[in-house]
N, C-alpha and C positions, 0 to 999 in steps of 0.2 A: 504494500500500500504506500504509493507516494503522497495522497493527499485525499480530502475528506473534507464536505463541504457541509454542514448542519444546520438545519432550518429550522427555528421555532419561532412563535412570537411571543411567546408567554415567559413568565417568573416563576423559580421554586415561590412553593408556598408549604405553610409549616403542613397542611393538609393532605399536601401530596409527598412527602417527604418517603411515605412506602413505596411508593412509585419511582424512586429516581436512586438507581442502585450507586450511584456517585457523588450527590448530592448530602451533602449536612445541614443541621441547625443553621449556623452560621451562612449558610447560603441564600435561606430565605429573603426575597426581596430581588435576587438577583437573576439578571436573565439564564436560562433555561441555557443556551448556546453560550454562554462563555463560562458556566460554572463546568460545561461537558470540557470545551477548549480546554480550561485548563486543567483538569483529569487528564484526558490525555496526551498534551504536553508533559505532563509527569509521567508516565507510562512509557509513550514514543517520541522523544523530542524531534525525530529523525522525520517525520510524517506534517506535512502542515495542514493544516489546522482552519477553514474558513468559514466562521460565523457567523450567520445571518437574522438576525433576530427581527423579522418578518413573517406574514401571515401564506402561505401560500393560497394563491386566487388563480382565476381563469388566466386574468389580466398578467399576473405577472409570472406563471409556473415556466415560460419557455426562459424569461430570463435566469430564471435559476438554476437553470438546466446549462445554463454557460459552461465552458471550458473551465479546468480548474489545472492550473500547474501546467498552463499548455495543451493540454491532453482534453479531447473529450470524457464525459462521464463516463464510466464503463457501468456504473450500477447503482440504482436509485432503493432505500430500503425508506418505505414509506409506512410511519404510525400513527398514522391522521385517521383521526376520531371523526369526524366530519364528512358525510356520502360526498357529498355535494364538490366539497376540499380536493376529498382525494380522488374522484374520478376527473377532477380537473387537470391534474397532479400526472395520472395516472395516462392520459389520453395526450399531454403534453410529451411523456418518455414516447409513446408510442409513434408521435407524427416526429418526435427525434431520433428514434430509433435507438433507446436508451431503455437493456433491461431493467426490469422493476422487480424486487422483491415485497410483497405489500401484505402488513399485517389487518388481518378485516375486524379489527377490533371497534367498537361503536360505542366509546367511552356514555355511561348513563346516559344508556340508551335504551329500553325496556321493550320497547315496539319499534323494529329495525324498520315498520313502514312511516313514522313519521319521523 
C-alpha cells in the first residue's frame, strides 16, 4: 500500500467511541479522518495518509475518486450508512472503473425501505 485516501464528514463522539476501534476519550470532538491519519501514521509512517473530512454526495463522489500518489484508485472500501450516499458513491467507482468493496450496513436503520 502506497497511499490511502479517507473520507468522512463526521466527529468521534463519546457515543460512538464502541465503534471506532482506534479512537479514545481524548478524541472526542475530533474529526473522524484525522484521528484515523494519525493511527496510522503510527502504525505505517511509510504509506501516506489523505484526509478528507467531507460528506460524500452525487455532486462530489467523482472528485474523490481523484488520483492519489499519482496513481489511480485501485480500490474503494465503502461504510456509508446512507442508501442514497452510497449508491452514489458506488455508481461513481463504476463509470471510473474503480473496484469497490462495500459494507451494506444501514447504521439505525430498522426498515431498510425507508
Amino acid at each position: 500500500v502506497k497511499a490511502v485516501r479517507i473520507v468522512d464528514f463526521d466527529q468521534v463522539s463519546a457515543s460512538s467511541l464502541n465503534r471506532h476501534a482506534v479512537a479514545t476519550l481524548g478524541d472526542v470532538g475530533e474529526s473522524k479522518v484525522q484521528c484515523l491519519k494519525r493511527f496510522a501514521e503510527s502504525c505505517t509512517p511509510f504509506v501516506e495518509v489523505d484526509p478528507i473530512a467531507e460528506m460524500v454526495t452525487a455532486k462530489n463522489a467523482h472528485h474523490l475518486l481523484r488520483d492519489l500518489a499519482g496513481d489511480k484508485l485501485d480500490l474503494v472500501i465503502d461504510c456509508i450508512d446512507d442508501v442514497e450516499t452510497k449508491a452514489s458513491l458506488l455508481k461513481a467507482c463504476g463509470e471510473k472503473q474503480i473496484k469497490a468493496l462495500a459494507a451494506m450496513g444501514a447504521g439505525a436503520k430498522a426498515d431498510p425501505t425507508r
